[in-house]
DRENPA-3360 file (N, C-alpha, C; in nm, 2 decimals, always signed):
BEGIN
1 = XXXXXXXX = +0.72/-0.48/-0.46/+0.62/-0.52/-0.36/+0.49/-0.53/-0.44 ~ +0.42/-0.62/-0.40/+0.28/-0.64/-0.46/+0.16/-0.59/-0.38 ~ +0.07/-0.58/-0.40/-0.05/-0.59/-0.30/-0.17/-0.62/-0.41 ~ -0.29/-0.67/-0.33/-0.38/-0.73/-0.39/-0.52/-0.62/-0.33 ~ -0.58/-0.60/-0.41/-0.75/-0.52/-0.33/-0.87/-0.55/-0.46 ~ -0.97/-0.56/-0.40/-1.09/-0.60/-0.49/-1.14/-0.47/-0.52 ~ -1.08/-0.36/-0.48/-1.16/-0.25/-0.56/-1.05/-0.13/-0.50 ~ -1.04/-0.04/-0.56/-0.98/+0.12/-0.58/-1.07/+0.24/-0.59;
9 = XXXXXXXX = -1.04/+0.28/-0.43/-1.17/+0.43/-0.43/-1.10/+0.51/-0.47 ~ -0.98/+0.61/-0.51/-0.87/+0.67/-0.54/-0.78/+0.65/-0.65 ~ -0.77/+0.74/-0.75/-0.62/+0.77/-0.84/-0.57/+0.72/-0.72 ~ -0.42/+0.62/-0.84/-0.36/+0.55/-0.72/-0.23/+0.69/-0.74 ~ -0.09/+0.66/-0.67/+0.01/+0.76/-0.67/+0.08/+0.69/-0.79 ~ +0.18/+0.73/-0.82/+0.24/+0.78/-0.93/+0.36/+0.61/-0.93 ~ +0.37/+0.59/-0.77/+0.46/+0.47/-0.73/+0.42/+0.34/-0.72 ~ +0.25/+0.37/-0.76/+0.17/+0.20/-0.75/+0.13/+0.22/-0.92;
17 = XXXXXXXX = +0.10/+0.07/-0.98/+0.05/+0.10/-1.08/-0.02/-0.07/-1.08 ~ -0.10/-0.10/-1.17/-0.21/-0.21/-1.17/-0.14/-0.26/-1.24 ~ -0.12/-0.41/-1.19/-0.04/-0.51/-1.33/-0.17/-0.60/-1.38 ~ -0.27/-0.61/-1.30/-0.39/-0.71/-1.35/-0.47/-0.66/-1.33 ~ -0.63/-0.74/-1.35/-0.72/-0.66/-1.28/-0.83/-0.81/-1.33 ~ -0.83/-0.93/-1.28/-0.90/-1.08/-1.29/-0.97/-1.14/-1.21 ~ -1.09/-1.15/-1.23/-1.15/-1.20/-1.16/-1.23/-1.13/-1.01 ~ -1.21/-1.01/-1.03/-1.25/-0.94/-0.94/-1.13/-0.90/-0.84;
25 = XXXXXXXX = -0.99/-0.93/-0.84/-0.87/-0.91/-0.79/-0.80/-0.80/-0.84 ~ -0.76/-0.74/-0.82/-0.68/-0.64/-0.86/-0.52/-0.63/-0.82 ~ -0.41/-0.68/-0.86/-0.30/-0.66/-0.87/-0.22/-0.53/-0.90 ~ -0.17/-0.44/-0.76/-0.10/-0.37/-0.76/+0.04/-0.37/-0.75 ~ +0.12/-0.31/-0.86/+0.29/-0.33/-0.79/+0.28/-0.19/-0.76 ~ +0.41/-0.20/-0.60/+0.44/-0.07/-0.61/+0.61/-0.05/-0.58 ~ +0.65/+0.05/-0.62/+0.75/+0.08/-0.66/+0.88/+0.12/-0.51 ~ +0.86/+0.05/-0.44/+0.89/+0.06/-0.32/+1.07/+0.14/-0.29;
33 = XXXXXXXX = +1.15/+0.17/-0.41/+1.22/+0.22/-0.38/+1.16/+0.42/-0.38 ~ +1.04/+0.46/-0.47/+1.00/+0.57/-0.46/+1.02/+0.69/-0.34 ~ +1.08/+0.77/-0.32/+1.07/+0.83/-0.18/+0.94/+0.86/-0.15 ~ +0.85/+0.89/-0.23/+0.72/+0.95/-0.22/+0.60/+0.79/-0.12 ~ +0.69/+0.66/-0.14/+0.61/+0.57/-0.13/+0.72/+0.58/+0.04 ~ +0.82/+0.61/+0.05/+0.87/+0.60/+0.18/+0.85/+0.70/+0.26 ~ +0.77/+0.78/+0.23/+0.72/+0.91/+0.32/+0.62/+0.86/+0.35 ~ +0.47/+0.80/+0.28/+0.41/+0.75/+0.36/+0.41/+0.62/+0.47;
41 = XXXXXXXX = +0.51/+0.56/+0.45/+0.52/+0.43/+0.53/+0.57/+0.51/+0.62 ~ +0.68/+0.61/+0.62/+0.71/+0.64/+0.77/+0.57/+0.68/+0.84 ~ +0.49/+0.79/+0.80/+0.41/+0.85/+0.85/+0.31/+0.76/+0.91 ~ +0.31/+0.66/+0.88/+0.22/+0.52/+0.94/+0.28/+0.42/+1.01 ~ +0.39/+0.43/+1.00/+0.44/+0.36/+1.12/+0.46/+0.34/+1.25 ~ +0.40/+0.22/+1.31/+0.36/+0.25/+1.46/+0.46/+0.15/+1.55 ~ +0.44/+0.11/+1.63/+0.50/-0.03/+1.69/+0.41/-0.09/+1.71 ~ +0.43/-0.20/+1.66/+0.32/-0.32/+1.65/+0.34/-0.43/+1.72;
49 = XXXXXXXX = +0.44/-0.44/+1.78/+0.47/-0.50/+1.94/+0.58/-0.48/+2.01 ~ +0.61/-0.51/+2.11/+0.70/-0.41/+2.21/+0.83/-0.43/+2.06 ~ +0.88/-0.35/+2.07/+1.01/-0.34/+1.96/+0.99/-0.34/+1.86 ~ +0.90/-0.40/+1.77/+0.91/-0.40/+1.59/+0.82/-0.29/+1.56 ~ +0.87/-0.24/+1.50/+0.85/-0.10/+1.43/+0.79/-0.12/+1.28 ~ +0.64/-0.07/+1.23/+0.61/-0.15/+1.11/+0.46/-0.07/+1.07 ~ +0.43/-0.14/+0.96/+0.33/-0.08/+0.95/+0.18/-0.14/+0.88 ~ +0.03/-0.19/+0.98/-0.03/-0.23/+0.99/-0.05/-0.22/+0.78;
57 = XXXXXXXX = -0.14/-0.35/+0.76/-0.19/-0.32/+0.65/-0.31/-0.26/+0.64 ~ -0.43/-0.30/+0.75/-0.52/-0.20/+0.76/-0.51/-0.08/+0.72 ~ -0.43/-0.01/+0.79/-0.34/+0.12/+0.77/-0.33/+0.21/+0.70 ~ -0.26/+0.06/+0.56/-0.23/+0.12/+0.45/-0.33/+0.12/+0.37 ~ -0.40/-0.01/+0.38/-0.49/+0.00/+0.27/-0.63/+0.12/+0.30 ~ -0.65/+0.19/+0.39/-0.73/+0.25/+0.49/-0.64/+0.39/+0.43 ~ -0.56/+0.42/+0.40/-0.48/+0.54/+0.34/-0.53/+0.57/+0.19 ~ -0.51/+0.43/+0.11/-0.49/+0.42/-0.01/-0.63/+0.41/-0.10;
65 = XX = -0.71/+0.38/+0.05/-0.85/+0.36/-0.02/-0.91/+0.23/-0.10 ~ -0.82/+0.14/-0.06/-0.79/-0.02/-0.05/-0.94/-0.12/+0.00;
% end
């Protein structure tokens, strides 16, 4: 999984790591099979409409310091 942020307030975890860093974008992969990366997604997981079960990116990025 990828994600994109223009800036990093936080050492990232050990399951994301920077593949670029252009133009003012920053390219994160993260390692999405990590358990340490599936403990937080559970913990943020809400229902985001009646039945789908998921997890806001605000959220994450708002965790990660994104």
């Amino acid at each position: 999984m990828k994600l994109y942020a223009i800036s990093i307030l936080q050492p990232l975890p050990i399951w994301a790591s920077i593949v670029s860093n252009k133009a003012g974008l920053i390219e994160l992969e993260i390692n999405d099979e990590n358990p340490g990366f599936h403990s937080i997604i559970e913990k943020l997981s809400t229902e985001i409409e009646p039945v789908i079960i998921g997890v806001k990116a605000s959220d994450l990025c708002t965790k990660w310091g994104l």
